[in-house]
Every structure is written in C-alpha cells, then in structure tokens.
N, C-alpha and C positions, 0 to 999 in steps of 0.2 A: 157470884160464881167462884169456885173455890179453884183456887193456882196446883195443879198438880204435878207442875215441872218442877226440876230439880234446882235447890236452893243456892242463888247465887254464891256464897261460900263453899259449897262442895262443889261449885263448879271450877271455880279459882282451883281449887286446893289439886284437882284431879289433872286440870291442867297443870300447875305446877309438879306433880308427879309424873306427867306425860315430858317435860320438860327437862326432866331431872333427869328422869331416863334414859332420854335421847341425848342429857351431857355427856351420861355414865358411858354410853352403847361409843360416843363420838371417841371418849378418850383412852376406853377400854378399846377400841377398836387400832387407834394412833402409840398405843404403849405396844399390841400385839404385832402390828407391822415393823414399827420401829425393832424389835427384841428380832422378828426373826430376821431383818436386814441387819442388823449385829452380830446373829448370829451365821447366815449365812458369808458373811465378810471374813469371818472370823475361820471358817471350812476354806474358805480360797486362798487364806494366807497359810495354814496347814498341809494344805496341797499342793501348792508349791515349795511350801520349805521341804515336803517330801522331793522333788523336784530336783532342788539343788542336793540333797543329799543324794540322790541316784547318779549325778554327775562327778560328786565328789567322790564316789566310790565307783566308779567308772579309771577316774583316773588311779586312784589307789591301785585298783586292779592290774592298772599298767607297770604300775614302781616297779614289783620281783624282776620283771621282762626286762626294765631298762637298767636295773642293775644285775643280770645274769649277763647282759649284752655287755656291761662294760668288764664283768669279772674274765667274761670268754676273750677279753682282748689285753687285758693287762693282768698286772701283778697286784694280787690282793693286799691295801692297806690295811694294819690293823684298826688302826686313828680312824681314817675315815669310814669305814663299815662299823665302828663303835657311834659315829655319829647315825649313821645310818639308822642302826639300829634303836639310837634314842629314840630320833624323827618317827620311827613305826613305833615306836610304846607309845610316843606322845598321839598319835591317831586314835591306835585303836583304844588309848583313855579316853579320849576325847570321842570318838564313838560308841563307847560304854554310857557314857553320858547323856549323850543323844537318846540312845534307845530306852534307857532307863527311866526318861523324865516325861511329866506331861505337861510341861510347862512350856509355852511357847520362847519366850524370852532366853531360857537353860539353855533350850534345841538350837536355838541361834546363836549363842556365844560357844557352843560345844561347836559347831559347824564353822564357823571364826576360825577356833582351835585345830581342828582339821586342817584348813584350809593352810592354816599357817605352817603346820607340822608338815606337810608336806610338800610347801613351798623351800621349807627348809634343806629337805630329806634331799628334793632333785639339789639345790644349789651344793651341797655337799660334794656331790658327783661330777657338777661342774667345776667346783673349784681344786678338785685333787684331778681329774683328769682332762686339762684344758687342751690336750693336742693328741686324744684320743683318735683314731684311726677312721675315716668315715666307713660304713658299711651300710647294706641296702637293709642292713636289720635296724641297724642304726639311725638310719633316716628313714626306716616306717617308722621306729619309736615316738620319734624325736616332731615327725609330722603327728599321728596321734594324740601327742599331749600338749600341742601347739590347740589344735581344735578343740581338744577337753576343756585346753582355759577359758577357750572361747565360749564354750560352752556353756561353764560355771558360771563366767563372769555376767553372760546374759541369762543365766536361770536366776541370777542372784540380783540383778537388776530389775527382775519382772517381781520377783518376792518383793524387793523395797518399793517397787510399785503400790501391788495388793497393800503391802503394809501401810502403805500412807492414808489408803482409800479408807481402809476398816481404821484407823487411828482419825480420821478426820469426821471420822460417825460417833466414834466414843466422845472426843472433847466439844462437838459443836450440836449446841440446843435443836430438837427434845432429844437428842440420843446423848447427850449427857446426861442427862436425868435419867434414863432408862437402862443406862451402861451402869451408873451407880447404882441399881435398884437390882440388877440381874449378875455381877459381878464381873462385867467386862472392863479392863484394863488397857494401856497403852502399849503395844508391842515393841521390840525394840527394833531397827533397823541393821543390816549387814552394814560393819564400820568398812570405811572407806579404808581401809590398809594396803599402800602400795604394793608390798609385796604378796599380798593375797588378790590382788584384782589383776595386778596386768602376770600374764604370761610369761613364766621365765624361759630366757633364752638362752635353751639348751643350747650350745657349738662345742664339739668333740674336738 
C-alpha cells in the first residue's frame, strides 16, 4: 500500500517554520510594546516639562507688578534696575532657548536658566529695598510668588518623577536594547539648586 502522507522531513521543516514564526510574531511583538512604552514615557516627560514652564512663566508675569509696586514707593536706583534688567535678558535668553529647541535635555537646562535668572531678578529687589513699606499691593505680590514657588517647585518634582520613570525603561533590559535601536536617550533631571527650589523670601 503506498504512504500518501506527507514526508517526515517536510513535516519537521514546516514545523520548524511554524516555530520560527511564532519566535519572530513573540519578539516582533515584545520590541513594538516596549518602543511604544518608551515612547509614551517619553510624551509624559514633555508634558510636564511644558508644565513647569507654564508656572515659570506664571511667575515672570508677576516680576513687572512687583517691581512697579516697589518703583511706586521708593526712589529709583540706577544699580539695581541695571541688575534688574540683566535678570529679564537673562530669562527671556533662556526662554529663546527653550522654544527653539527640540531637545529635551536643552528645554531643561534652558528652564534651570530661567529659573535662576529670576530668582536672581526678585533677590535684587530684596537686597536694595530691605525696609520697603508694607502695602496690601504689596503683600498680594509678595503672597502670589510665595505659591508660584510652590508651585514650580512641585511641577518640577513631578517632571524628575516622569524623568526617572522613562530613564529606568531606557537603561534596564529589553528596553535598553530597544531604546538603542529606536534612538531613545537618558533625560536629564531639574538640578537640585538651592536657589532655584526653595522660595525666596520676599520681606519689604
């Protein structure tokens, strides 16, 4: 009687292609997940760094107020409104930057720069006008950019959050291997700079 089933080498060979297959589908499958949890990591640390930027210009928006408020009560220095006006070149450089870049790393050390230039700009105002006159303008200002820091300080906590999260998918296996293949990178974190995190305290 003559065998008319299929020859035991084609049947090896077809399972091994069935085999191969289902490797290909397993790890083509485990590269596309990984890529888009990379890259969705990667949009939450962007969204947020937008974030801290809206707060940091938040407070900017306050500076003109809280130096009209002190020009309306004292005598204008020349010294210190030349410093003044460094501290606001040095922002909106450093906001030029920001908007100009699509680099995550730039946007974050541009936002550093900010943060600093303006920490700078109010301590200016505090150190030429230490026994400034209280007023109710004066202490909405002055409350205002108390909670802006507060503000910052935690939009900028929750970014080195997201940062860590998307940074621990880049460096730790398979999303290292997929982060090299796709060209994701290590972000960089908001440095710890005392005078950029805690709150400066204004007192007139």
């Amino acid at each position: 009687m003559q065998n008319t089933g299929i020859p035991f080498y084609k049947k090896r060979s077809f399972i091994s292609l069935v085999i191969a297959a289902l490797v290909i589908i397993f790890i083509g499958g485990g590269f596309i997940k990984t890529s888009n949890g990379l890259a969705t990591k990667q949009q939450d640390v962007e969204a947020q760094l937008g974030q801290v930027q809206t707060v940091l210009q938040r407070r900017a928006d306050l500076i003109p107020n809280l130096v009209n408020a002190v020009k309306g009560q004292q005598k204008q220095e020349k010294e210190v409104y030349g410093e003044i006006s460094k501290a606001r070149t040095e922002y909106y450089n450093s906001q030029k930057k920001y908007n100009s870049s699509n680099n995550t790393n730039d946007k974050v050390n541009a936002l550093d720069e900010q943060s600093k230039s303006l920490n700078v700009l109010v301590g200016s105002i505090k150190e030429a006008y230490p026994n400034l006159t209280s007023s109710n303008t004066m202490h909405d200002l002055i409350v205002q950019m108390e909670g802006t820091e507060n503000r910052i300080s935690v939009e900028r906590n929750k970014y080195n959050r997201v940062a860590r999260e998307y940074n621990n998918k880049v460096v730790k296996f398979p999303g290292s291997l997929v982060a090299g293949m796709t060209g994701h990178s290590k972000i960089n974190y908001f440095s710890a700079d005392v005078n950029a995190q805690n709150a400066p305290s204004v007192k007139f």
